[in-house]
C-alpha positions in Angstrom: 32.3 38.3 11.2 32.5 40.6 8.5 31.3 43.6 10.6 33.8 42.8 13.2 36.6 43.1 10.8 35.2 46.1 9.5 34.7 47.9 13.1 38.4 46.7 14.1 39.8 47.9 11.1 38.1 51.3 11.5 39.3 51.2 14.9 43.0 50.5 14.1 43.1 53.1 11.6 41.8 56.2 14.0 43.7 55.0 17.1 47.3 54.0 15.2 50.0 52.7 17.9 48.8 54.1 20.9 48.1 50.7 23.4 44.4 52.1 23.9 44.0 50.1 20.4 44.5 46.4 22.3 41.2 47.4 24.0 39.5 48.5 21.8 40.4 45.3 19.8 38.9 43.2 22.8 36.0 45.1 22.9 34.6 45.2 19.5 34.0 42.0 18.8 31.7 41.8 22.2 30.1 45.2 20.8 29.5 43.4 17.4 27.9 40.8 19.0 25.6 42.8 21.4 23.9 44.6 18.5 23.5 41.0 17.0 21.6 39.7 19.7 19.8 43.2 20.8 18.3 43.3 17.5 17.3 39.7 17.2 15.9 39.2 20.5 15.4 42.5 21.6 17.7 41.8 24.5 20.9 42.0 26.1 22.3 39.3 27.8 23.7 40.4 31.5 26.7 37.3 30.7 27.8 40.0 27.7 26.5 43.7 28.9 28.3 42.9 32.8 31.9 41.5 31.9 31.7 44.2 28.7 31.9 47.3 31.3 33.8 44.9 33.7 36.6 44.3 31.1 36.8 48.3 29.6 37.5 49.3 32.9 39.9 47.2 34.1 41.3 47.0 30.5 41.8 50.4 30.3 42.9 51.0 33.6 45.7 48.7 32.7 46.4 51.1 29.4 46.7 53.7 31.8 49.9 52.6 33.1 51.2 52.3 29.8 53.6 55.0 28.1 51.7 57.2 25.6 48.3 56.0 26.1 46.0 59.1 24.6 43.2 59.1 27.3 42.5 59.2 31.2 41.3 56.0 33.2 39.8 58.5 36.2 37.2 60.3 33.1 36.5 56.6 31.8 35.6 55.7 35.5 33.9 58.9 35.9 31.4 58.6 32.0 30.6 55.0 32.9 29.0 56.5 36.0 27.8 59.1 34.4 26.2 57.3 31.6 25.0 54.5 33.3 23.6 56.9 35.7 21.7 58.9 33.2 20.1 55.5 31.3 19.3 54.6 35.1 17.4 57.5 35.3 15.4 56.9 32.0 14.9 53.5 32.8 13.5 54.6 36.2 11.5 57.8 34.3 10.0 55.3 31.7 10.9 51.2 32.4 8.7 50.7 29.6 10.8 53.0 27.1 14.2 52.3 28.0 15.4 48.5 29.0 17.8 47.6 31.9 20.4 45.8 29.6 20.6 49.3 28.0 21.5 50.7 31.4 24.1 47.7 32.3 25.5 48.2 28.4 25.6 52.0 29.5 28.6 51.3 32.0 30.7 50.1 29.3 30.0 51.9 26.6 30.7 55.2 29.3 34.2 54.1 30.1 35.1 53.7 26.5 33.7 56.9 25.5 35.0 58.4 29.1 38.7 57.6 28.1 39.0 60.4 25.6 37.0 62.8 27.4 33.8 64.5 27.9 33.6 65.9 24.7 34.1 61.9 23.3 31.1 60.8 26.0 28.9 63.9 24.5 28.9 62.6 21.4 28.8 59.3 21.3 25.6 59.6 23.6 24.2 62.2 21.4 25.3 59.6 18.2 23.1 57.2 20.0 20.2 58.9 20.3 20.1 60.5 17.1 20.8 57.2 15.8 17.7 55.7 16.9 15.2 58.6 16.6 16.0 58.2 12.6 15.9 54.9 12.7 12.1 54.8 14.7 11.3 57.8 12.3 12.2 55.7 9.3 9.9 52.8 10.8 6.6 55.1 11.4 7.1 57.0 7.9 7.4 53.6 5.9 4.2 52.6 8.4 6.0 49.8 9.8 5.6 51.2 13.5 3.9 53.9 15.3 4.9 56.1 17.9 4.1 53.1 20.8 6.4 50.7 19.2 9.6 49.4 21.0 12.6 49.1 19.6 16.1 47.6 20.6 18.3 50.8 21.6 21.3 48.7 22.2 22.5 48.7 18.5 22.2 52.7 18.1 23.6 52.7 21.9 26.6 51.2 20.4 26.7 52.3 16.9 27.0 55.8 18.5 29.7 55.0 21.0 31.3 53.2 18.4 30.8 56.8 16.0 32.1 58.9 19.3 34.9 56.3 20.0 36.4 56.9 16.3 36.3 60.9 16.8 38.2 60.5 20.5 40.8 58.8 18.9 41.0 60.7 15.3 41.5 63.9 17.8 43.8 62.3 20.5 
C-alpha cells in the first residue's frame, strides 16, 4: 500500500494537471500489484495483465479527447503493438526465457509508454531490461543463481515503464 502511494505520488508530481494523470492513477495501483504477484509466484495473472492493456488504451483514448492532454492515443496504440510484438518475438525465440504474461503485460505497459512518444517507449523498455540484467547479475555474483536461473521479468518490465513513464511526463 505503501508502494502504491509512493508510485502515485511520483506520478502526480511529474504529470501535474494535465488529465493523462487520472490514468495513470488507475493504472498504478494494478502495476503495484503485478510486481507483487510476479515476484511471489513468478506469474502474471491473465484476469490483471488482459484488462491492464484493455483499460490504458481505452483510458487513454478517452484522455485524448480531452483539452491539453500531453500525449498521442494513435503512438500509444502504435508501442503497445510494438512492444507486445517484440516480447512476442522473444517469447517465441526463447519460451523458456521470456514468459507469456510478460508478453500480455507488454501491451499495456506499450500504450502507457506509447502516449508520450517513441523516445518514452525506448526507454522504458531499455529501463526494463537493464533493470533485470543487474538484478540477475547481482543474484549470480552473491551465488544465489547462475546463468540458467529464471527470474520474474514482470517487476523490472514495470519498474522500467514506470522509470520511462516519469521521464515522458517530466518532458511533456
Amino acid at each position: 500500500m505503501i508502494a502504491t502511494a509512493l508510485v502515485c505520488a511520483a506520478l502526480a508530481a511529474a504529470t501535474g494537471t494535465r488529465p493523462e494523470l487520472g490514468v495513470w492513477l488507475l493504472l498504478a495501483p494494478v502495476g503495484v500489484l503485478l510486481t507483487v504477484v510476479d515476484f511471489r509466484v513468478r506469474r502474471l495473472p491473465d484476469p490483471l495483465t488482459l484488462p491492464f492493456a484493455g483499460a490504458a488504451l481505452a483510458l487513454l483514448g478517452l484522455t485524448a479527447l480531452v483539452p491539453e492532454h500531453a500525449g498521442q492515443w494513435t503512438t500509444a496504440l502504435l508501442g503497445s503493438l510494438a512492444l507486445g510484438g517484440g516480447y512476442f518475438a522473444l517469447f517465441l525465440i526463447n519460451p523458456a526465457g521470456m514468459g507469456f504474461g510478460d508478453v500480455k503485460l507488454a501491451l499495456g505497459t506499450g500504450a502507457v509508454l506509447g502516449w508520450y512518444g517513441w523516445p518514452t517507449v525506448m526507454l522504458g523498455t531499455f529501463a526494463g531490461f537493464l533493470l533485470g540484467a543487474l538484478y540477475g547479475g547481482a543474484l549470480v555474483v552473491a551465488r544465489r543463481a547462475d546463468r540458467k536461473t529464471a527470474i520474474a521479468f514482470g517487476p523490472f518490465l514495470i519498474t522500467g515503464a514506470f522509470l520511462g513513464l516519469l521521464a515522458g511526463a517530466l518532458t511533456a
